[in-house]
N, C-alpha and C positions, 0 to 999 in steps of 0.2 A: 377696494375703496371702503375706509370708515363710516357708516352709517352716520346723521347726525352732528358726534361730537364735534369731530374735528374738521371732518369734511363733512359739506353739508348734502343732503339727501335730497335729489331734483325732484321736484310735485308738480304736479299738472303741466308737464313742459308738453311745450305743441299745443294748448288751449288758447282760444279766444275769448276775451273776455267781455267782451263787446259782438253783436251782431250787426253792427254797420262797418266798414271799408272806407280807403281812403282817408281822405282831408277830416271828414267828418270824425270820422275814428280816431286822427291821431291830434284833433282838437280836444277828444275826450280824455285822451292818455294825456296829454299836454294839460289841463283841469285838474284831474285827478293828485296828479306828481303835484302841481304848484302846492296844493293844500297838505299832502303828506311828509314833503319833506319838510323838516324844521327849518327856520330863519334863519339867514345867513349858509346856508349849504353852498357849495360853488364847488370848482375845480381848483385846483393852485393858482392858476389867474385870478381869480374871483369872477370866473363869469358866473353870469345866472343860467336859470333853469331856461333851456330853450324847448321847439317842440319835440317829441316821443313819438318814436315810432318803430324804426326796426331794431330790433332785441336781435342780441349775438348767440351764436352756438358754444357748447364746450362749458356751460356755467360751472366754476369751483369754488365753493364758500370753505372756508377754512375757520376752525373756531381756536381763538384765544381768549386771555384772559381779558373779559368787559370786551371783547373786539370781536373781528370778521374781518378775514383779505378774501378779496372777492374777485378773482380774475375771471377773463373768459378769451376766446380765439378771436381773430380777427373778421369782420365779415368781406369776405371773396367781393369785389367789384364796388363797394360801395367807396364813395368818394366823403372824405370831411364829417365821420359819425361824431356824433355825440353819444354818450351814454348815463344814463339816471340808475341810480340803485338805491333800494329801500330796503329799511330792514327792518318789520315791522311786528311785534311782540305780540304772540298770544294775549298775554293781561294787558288788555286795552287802557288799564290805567298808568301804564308804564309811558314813556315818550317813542318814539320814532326815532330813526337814525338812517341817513343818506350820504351818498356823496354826488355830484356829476363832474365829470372828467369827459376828455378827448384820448386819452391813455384806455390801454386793456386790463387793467387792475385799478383798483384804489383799497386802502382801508379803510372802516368802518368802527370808529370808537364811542365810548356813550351807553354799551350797550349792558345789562345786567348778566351775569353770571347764575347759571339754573335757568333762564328762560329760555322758550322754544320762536326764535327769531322765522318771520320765513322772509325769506332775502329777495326782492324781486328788481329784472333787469330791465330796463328798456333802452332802446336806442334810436337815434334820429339821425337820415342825412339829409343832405341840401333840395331833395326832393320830397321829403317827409313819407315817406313809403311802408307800409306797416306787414309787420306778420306778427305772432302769438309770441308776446314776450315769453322770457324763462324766470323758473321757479326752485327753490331751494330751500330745505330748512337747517337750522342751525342751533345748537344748543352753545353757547359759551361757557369755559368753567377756569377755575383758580388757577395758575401756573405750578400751585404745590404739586396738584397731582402727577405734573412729568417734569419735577424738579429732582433732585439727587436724596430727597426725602422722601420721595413716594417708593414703598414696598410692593406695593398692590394694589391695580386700578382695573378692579371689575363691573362694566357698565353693560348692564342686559340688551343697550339697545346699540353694541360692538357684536353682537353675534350675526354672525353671517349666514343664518338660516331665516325660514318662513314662520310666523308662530303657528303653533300647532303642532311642528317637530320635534320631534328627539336632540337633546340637546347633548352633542360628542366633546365639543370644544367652543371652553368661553375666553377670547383673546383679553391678555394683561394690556390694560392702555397705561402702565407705567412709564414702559421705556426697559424695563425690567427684563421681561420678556417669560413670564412666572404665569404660562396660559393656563387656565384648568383644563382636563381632560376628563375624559370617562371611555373608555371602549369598549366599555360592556354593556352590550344593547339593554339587558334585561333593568338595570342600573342608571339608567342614562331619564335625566327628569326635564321635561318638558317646557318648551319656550312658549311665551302666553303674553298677554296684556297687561299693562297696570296703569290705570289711567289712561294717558296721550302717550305712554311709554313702553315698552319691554321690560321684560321680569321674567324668570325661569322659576317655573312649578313643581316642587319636593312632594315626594308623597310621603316622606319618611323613612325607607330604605333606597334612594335615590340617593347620589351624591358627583360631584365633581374631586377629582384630585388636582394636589397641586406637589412644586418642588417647595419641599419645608425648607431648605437650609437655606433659598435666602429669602423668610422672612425674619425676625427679626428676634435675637436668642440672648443667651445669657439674661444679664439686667439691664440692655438698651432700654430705652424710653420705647415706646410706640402708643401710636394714634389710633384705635381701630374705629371705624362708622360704619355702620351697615344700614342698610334700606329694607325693611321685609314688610310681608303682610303676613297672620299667624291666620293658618284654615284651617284650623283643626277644630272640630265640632265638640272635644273630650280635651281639648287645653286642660283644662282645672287636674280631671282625672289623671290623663296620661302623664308616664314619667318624660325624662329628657328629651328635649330636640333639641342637637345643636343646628347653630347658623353656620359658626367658622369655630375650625379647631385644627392648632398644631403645637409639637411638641411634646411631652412625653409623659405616662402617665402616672407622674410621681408628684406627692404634692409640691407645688409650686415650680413646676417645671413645665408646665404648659401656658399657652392663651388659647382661651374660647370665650365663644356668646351662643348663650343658649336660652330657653323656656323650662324654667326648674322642674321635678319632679313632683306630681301631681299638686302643681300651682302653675299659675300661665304669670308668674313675676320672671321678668328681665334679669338676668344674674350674666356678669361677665366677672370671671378671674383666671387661677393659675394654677386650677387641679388640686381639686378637694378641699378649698378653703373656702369655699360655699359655705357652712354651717357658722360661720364667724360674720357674714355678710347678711344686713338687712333691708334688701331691696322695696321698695314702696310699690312704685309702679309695675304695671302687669302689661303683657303684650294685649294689646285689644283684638278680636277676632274682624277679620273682613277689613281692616282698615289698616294703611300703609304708616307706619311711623321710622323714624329715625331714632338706634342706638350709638354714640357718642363714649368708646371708654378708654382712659389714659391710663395705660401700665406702664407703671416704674420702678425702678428699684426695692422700692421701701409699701408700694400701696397703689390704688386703684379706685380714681373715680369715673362715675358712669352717668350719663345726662340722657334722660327721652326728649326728643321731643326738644333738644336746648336746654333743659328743665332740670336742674342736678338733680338726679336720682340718690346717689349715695356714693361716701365715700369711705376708702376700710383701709387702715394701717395695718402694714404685714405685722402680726404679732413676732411676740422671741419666739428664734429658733424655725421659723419662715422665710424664706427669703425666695425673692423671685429670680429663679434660674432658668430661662427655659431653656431645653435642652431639644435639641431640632431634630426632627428624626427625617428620612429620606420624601417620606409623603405627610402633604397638611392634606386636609380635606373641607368642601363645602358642603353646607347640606349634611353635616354630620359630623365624627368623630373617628379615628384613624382606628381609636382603642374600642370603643362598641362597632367595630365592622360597620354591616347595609344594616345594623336598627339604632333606635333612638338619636334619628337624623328628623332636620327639618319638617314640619306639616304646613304647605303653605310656599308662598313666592317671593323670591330675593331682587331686588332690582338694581340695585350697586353695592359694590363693599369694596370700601378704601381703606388702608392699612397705610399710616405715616411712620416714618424709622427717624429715631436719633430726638435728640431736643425740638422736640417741636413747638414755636411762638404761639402763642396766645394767638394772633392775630392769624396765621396762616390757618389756626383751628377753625376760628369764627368764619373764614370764608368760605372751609371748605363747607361747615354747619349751614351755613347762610345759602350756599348753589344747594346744595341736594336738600333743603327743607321747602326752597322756589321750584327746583325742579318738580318735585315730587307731589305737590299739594298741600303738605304737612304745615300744618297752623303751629307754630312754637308757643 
């Protein structure tokens, strides 16, 4: 089961949320729903919000784009349920989203993309009888990323370990099926926190591999976004960290994003055309931002933050080829082995293939800069 993204992650299910029982209890649940749901909520009939009370077993939030399908099983013996669902946004300044239905499903639209939903269930029958509704959280994101454009969908909070662990395998939520791996204990870098979210921790000979040949070669288009936070106390001093790197080590036959050589500036390109490239912005230490870079045929721009950073036309006698070798790598560089990899924590990286619209860019910029906390 999907953490989060796509399925939502049950929280506090089996609590009460109230210490009185009964009528009295399910006049409070009945209260509470009237106020949280938005105007006009109802079922396909139009009925209204009646009273809350017993919540169903089996809760499934599903995340789509701007949405949530929220099914759940039937409750055993009860006669005539009614059921309330809310879906209720972290950033309080956002709106609320419900539905109520007499059905075991409904969807749930209205909802922003990058925010962390948590979904709550309640249900009523003709008797008004109450136990501990259920709970679920949900993150919604853009359809690109498991559309036939997405190369690469790395999200820290798909890893199906505990943080604290070693981290062996990070699942592709592409559709792809391009998981990292690592099986070398000694190599293997560590699942942690970042914010409300998951993030994997580089130490700088720590890395994940991947299958390079299908990311995205020759002179396709591609989109790469990465999420990182830079920990390294000697940024300025030390030479390279890569983020993500594949392809081969000839000029212009690779893509990576890296932390330049004794400079903490942001540099994405195509093997060894760094000294023609004049990046402004610097990775900030301890704080989570968003890198943004479009490789294409002829050149490469690169945005922090939403913020263009710089853009660089392949000079004569440049062109970008990459050429895919059998392993890409995270957290590093396939050609510098276990050194001059990552210092510091990854939390997503999405790689788009082929023409990618303007408009599918900005959405997916627009979920991981909400997701993440990142002020554009």
């Amino acid at each position: 089961m999907l953490p989060d993204r796509r399925r939502g992650r049950s929280r506090g299910e089996g609590r009460f949320l109230f210490p009185v029982v009964g009528a009295v209890t399910g006049l409070l649940i009945f209260l509470a729903f009237s106020f949280i749901l938005p105007s006009g909520a109802g079922d396909a009939n139009g009925a209204e919000v009646g009273m809350v009370g017993v919540p169903a077993p089996g809760l499934s939030v599903v995340a789509g784009d701007g949405s949530a399908r929220v099914s759940w099983t039937a409750l055993a013996g009860v006669r005539g349920p009614r059921y309330v669902v809310a879906a209720v946004p972290d950033n309080t300044a956002l709106p609320q989203s419900g539905c109520v239905t007499t059905a075991l499903s409904c969807m749930i639209g209205g909802l922003a993309d990058g925010v962390m939903y948590t979904v709550r269930l309640d249900a009523a029958d003709a008797a008004g009888a109450v136990i501990p509704p259920a709970w679920a959280d949900v993150t919604p994101y853009p359809a690109v990323l498991t559309s036939r454009a997405s190369a690469l969908w790395l999200n820290a909070d798909d890893i199906p370990a505990a943080a604290g662990t070693p981290v062996s395998f990070w699942p592709d939520g592409s559709g792809q099926g391009n998981n990292a791996r690592q099986a070398q204990a000694g190599n293997q870098p560590v699942l942690s926190a970042l914010g409300s979210h998951r993030a994997v921790r580089f130490s700088g000979s720590q890395n994940l591999l991947l299958d390079g040949g299908r990311l995205p070669s020759g002179s396709t288009p591609s989109v790469i976004f990465a999420v990182a936070q830079l920990g390294d106390p000697r940024a300025v001093a030390d030479c390279y960290e890569h983020l993500l790197a594949w392809g081969t080590a000839i000029t212009g036959e690779a893509r990576m994003i890296y932390k330049g050589c004794s400079t903490a500036l942001a540099y994405a390109e195509t093997f060894n055309t760094y000294p023609l490239m004049h990046p402004r912005y610097a990775w900030p230490r301890e704080q989570p931002v968003l890198v943004t870079a479009e490789i294409t045929g002829s050149g490469i721009s690169v945005w922090m933050d939403g913020s263009l950073d710089y853009s660089w036309r392949n000079p004569p006698g440049v062109v970008t080829d990459t050429r895919p070798q059998e392993t890409a790598m995270v957290g590093g560089a396939l050609w510098w082995g276990d050194s001059d990899g990552w210092v510091g924590q990854i939390g997503e990286i999405v790689v788009l293939s082929g023409n990618v619209s303007a408009q599918n860019v900005r959405a997916v910029d627009e979920y991981l800069l909400r997701k993440w906390g990142i002020r554009a």
